[in-house]
C-alpha positions as CSV (number, residue, x, y, z in Angstrom):
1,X,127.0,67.7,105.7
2,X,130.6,68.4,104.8
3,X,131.5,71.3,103.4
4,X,127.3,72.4,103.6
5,X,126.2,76.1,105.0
6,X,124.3,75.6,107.9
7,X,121.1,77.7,107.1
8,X,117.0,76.6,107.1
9,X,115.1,77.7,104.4
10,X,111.6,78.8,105.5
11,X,108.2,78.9,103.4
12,X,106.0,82.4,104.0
13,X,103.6,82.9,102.2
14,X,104.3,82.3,98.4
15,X,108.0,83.1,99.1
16,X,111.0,81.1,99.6
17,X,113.1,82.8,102.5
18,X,116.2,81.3,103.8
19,X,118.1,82.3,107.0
20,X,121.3,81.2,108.5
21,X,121.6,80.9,112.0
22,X,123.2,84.4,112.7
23,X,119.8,85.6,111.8
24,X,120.4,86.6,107.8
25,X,117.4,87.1,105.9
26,X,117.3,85.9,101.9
27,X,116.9,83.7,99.0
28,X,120.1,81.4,100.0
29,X,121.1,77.6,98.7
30,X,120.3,75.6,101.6
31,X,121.9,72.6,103.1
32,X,120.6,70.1,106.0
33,X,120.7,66.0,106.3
34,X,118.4,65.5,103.6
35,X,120.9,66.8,101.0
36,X,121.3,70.2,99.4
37,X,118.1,72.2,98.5
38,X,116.1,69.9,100.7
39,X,113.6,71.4,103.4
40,X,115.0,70.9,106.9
41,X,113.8,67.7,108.4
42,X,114.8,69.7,112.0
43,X,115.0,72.8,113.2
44,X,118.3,73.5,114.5
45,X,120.0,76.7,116.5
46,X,123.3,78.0,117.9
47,X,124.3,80.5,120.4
48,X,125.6,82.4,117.3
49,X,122.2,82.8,115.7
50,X,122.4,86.7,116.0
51,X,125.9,87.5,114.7
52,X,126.6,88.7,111.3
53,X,127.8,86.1,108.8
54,X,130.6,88.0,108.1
55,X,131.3,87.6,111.6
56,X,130.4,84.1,112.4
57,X,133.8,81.9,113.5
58,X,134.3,78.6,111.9
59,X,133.8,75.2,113.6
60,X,130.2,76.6,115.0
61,X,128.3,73.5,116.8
62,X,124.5,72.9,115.6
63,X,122.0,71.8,118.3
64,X,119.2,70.1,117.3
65,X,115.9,71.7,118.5
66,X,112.7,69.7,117.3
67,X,110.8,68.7,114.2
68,X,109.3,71.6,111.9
69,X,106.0,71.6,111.5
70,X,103.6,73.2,108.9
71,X,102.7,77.1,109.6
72,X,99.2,77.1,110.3
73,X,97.4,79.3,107.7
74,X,93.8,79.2,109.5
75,X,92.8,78.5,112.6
76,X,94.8,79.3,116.3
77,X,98.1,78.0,117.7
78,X,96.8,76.2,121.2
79,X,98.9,77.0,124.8
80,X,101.9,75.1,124.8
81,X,102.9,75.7,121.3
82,X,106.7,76.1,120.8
83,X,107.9,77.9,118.1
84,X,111.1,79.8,116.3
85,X,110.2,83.7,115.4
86,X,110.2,84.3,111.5
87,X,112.0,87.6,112.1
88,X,114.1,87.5,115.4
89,X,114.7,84.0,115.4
90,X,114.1,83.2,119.4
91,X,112.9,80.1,120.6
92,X,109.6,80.2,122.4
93,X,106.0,78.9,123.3
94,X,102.7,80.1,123.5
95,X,100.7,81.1,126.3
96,X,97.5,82.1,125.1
97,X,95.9,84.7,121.9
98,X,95.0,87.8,122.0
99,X,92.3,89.0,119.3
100,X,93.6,92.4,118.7
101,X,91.9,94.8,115.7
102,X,94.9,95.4,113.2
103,X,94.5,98.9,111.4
104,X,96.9,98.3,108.4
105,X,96.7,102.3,106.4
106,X,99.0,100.6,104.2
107,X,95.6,98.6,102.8
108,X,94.1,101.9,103.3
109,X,96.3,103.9,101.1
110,X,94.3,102.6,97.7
111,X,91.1,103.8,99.3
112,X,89.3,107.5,98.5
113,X,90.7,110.1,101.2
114,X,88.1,110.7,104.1
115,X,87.7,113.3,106.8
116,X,90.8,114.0,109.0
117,X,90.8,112.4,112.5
118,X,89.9,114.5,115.9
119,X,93.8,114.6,116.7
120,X,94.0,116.7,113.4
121,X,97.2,115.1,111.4
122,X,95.3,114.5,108.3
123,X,95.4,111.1,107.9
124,X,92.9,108.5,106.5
125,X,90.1,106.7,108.3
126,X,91.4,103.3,108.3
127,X,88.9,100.2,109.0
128,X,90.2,97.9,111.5
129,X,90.5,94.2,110.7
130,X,90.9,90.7,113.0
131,X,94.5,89.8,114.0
132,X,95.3,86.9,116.1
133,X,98.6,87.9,118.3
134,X,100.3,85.5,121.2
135,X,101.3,85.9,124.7
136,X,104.9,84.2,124.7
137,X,107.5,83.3,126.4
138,X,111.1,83.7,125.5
139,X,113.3,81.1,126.2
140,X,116.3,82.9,128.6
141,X,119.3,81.0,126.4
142,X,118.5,83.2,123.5
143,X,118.2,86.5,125.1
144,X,121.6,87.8,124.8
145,X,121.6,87.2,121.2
146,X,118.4,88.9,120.7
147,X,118.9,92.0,123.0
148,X,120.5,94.3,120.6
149,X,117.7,93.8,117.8
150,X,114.8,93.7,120.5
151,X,113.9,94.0,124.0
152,X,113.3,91.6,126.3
153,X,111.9,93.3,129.1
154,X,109.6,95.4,127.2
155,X,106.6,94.0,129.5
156,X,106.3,96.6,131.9
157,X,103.2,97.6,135.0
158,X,103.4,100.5,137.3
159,X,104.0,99.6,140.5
160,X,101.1,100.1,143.3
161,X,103.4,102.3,145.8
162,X,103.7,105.8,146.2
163,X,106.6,106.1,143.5
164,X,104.1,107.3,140.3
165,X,107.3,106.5,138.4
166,X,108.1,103.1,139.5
167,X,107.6,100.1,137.1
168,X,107.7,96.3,137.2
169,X,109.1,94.7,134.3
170,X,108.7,90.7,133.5
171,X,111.4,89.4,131.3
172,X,111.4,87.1,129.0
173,X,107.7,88.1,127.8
174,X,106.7,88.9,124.3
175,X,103.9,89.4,121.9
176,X,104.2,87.5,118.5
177,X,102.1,88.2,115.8
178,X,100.5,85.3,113.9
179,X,102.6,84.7,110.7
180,X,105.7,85.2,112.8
181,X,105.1,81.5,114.3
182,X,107.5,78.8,113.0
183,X,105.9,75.9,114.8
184,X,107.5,73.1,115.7
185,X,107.5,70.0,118.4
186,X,110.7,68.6,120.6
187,X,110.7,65.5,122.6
188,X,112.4,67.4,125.7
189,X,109.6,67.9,128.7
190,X,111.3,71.3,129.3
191,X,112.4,72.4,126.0
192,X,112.3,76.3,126.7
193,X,114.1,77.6,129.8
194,X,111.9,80.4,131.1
195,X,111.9,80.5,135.0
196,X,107.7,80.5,134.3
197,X,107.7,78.1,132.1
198,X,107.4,75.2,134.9
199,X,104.7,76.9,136.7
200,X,102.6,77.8,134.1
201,X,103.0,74.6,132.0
202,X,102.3,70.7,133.1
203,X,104.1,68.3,130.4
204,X,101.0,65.8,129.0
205,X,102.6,63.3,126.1
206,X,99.2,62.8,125.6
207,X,98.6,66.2,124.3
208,X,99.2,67.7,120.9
209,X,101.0,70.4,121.7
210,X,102.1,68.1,125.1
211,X,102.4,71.0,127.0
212,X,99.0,71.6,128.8
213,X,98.3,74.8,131.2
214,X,98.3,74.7,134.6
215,X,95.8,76.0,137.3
216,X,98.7,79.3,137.9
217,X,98.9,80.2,133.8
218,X,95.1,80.9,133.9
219,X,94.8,82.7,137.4
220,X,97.6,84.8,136.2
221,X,95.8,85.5,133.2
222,X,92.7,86.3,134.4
223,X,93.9,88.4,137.4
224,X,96.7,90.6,134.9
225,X,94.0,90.6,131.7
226,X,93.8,94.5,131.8
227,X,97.5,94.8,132.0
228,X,98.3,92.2,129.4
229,X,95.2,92.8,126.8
230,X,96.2,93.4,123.3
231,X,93.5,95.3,121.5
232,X,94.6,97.2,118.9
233,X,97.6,97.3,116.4
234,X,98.7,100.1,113.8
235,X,100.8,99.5,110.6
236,X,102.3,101.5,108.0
237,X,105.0,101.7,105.4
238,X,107.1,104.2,103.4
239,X,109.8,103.4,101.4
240,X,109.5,100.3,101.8
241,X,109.9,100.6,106.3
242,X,107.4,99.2,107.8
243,X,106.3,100.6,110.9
244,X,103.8,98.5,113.5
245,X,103.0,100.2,116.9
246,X,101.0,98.5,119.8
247,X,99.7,100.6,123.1
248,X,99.2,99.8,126.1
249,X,97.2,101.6,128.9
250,X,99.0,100.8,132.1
251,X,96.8,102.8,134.5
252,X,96.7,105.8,136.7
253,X,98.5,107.4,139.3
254,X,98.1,110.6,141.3
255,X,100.9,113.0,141.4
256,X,100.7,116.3,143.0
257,X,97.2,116.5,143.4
258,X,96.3,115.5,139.6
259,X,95.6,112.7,137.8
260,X,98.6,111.2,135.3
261,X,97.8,108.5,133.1
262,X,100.4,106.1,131.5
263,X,100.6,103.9,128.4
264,X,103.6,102.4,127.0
265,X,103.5,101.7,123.2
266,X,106.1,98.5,121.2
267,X,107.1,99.8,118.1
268,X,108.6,97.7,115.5
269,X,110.7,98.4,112.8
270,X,111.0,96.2,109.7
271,X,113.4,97.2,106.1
272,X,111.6,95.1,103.1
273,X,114.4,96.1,101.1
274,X,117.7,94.8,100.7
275,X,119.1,98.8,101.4
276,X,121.4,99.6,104.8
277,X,119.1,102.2,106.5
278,X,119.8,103.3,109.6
279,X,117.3,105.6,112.1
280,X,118.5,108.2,113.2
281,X,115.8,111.0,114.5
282,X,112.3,110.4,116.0
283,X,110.0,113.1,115.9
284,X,106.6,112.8,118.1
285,X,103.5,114.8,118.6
286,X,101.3,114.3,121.3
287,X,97.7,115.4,121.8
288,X,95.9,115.5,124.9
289,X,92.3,115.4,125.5
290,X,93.1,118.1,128.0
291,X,93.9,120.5,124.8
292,X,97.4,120.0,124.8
293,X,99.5,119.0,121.7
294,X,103.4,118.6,123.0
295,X,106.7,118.4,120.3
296,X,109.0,115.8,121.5
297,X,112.6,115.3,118.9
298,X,115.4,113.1,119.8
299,X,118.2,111.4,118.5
300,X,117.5,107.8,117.8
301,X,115.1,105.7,120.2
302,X,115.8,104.4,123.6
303,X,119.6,105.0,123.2
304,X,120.2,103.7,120.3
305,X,120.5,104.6,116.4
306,X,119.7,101.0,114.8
307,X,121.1,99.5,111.1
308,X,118.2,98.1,109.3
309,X,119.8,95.9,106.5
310,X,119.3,92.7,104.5
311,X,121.0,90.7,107.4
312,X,119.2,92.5,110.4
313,X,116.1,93.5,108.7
314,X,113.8,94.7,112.0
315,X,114.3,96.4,115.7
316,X,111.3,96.2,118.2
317,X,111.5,98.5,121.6
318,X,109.0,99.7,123.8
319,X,109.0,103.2,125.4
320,X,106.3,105.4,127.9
321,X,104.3,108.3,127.6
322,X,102.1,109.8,130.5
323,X,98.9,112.3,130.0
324,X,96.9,114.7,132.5
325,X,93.9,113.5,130.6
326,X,92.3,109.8,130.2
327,X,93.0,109.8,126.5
328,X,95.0,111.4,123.8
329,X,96.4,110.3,120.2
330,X,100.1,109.8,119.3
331,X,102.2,110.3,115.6
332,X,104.7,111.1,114.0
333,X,107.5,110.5,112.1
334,X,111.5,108.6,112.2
335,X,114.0,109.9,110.1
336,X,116.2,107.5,108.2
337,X,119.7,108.0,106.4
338,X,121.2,106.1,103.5
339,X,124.7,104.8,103.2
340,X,125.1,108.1,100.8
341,X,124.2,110.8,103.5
342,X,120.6,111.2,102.4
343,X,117.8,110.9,104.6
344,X,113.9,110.5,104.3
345,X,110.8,110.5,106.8
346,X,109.2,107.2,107.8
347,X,105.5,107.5,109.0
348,X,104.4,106.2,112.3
349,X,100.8,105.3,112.2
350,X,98.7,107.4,114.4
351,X,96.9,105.9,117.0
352,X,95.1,106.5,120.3
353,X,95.8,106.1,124.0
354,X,92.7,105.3,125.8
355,X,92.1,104.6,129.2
356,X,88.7,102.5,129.4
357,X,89.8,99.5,131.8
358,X,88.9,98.4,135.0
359,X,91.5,99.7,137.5
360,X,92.3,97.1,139.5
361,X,95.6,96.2,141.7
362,X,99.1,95.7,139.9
363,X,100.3,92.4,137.9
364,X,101.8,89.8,140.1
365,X,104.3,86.8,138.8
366,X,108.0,87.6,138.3
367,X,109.0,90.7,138.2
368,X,111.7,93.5,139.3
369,X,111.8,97.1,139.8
370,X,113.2,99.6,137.1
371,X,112.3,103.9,137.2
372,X,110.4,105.4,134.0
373,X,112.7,107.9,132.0
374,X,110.9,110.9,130.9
């Protein structure tokens, strides 16, 4: 290992990617035990996974992780599945799967133009197809190194007090998208550090994954479902930016006599080029079912005006909107700017905020107060 780059090449798809520890993203040589260009025998991580390898010190120290095993192509990841994310680069495990219906317009694109939609943006009728997304957990050690690229308490519930505005927030949880699984297996019986992990997973060596769930994981599930469900997911790309959104319905709340309903929506943000981009505006319109349509600009998203490049290819965030009517539709658009002073429009898909679940008393497990910002 003298002298080697410590990187670990990954197979997706029918393309070789290779990415160091500090998170970079590319065809690179690698270099593990089994001797240059061979496929890492074990997955390995560091607490400098997220830094820049311009920045990364010398001397690092590797910890070894578990075993790689073979991305599933068919079939379901079971509960107690640990994994590293393709993209982000956190150890995790899973919970359980969501079936959500993924409505991909950049498959729609090659396909005759239809009818606009009722919210009246123009855009194409886009067929919805079957995705298989995972509830995970996100083990705590990583966190910090992630925080800046995506959120970790991005899991949010409105609280059941007289505060409309009030929110719980679980940390640590996620939603990871099928072919963002890097499975692998560790002989530790408590291999992710997750203050849930213990009460929602019994070790069982005679299991494959050996993590089993526990009475608590599936009470939780059942008793949260309308808070946690994943149902539908909305992609598109321009210029080569790929933009996935997710909503949420969260439920309603009176507030001076009328009705408001909230959703919050992840958005994620992926460059599939090797160009430094970095968002600068967001520019949302929201229609109501009341008859409103509201103009909403900003600089940035949630505080911040991320760098998409070759080395930190995606951000992820999840924000709020609230309505005076029990459905609506969201779009619009993020504007970008080149390392020359240029700028160009990104699409975000549009999608719809419904309201069609059960209400039913807030989430319980862990969880802490925070205050939505309008």
């Amino acid at each position: 290992m003298a002298g080697c780059v410590a990187r670990r090449a990954l197979t997706v798809g029918s393309r070789w990617w290779s990415r160091s520890l500090t998170g970079t993203r590319g065809p690179r040589p690698f270099c593990a035990a089994g001797g240059a260009g061979a496929f890492p025998p074990v997955a390995t991580t560091t607490t400098l996974r997220h830094l820049s390898s311009r920045n990364r010190p010398e001397g690092k120290v590797l910890e070894t992780v578990g075993v790689f095993e073979v991305p599933k192509q068919n079939g379901k990841y079971e509960t107690g599945q640990l994994f590293l994310h393709s993209v982000f680069g956190y150890r995790g495990v899973v919970l359980f799967p969501w079936q959500a219906r993924l409505y991909d317009r950049d498959v729609a694109s090659a396909a005759p133009e239809k009818a606009e939609n009722p919210a009246g943006h123009g855009s194409k009728e886009v067929k919805g197809k079957t995705h298989t997304y995972y509830q995970v957990l996100i083990d705590a050690r990583d966190c910090p190194h992630i925080s800046q690229r995506s959120q970790t308490e991005a899991v949010t519930f409105l609280a059941n007090h007289d505060d409309s505005r009030a929110l719980y927030a679980i940390p640590g949880l996620d939603y990871v998208s099928h072919e963002d699984i890097l499975p692998y297996t560790s002989t530790d019986q408590v291999p992710i550090q997750h203050e849930l992990f213990e009460r929602f997973l019994l070790y069982d060596q005679t299991k494959a994954p050996p993590f089993v769930a526990r009475e608590t994981l599936r009470a939780w599930q059942e008793k949260n479902h309308p808070w946690l469900e994943l149902s539908d997911v909305h992609r598109e790309t321009t210029e080569n930016i790929r933009v996935t959104v997710i909503p949420f319905y969260m439920g309603m709340r009176e507030a001076q006599n009328s009705h408001v309903y909230w959703w919050r929506y992840c958005i994620r943000l992926e460059n599939l080029d090797s160009d430094v981009v970095q968002l600068r505006e967001r520019h949302w319109r929201i229609f109501s079912l009341s008859g409103t349509l509201e103009t909403v600009r900003g600089r940035g998203v949630v505080g911040r005006e991320p760098v998409l490049s070759k080395e930190q290819p995606a951000f992820q965030y999840s924000s709020h909107v609230s309505l005076q009517a029990s459905s609506g539709h969201m779009w619009g658009t993020f504007r970008f700017e080149r390392p020359d002073g240029s700028h160009f429009d990104v699409r975000i898909p549009p999608f719809s905020l419904e309201s069609n679940k059960d209400e039913k008393t807030p989430p319980s497990g862990l969880h802490w107060n925070c205050t939505l910002r309008p």
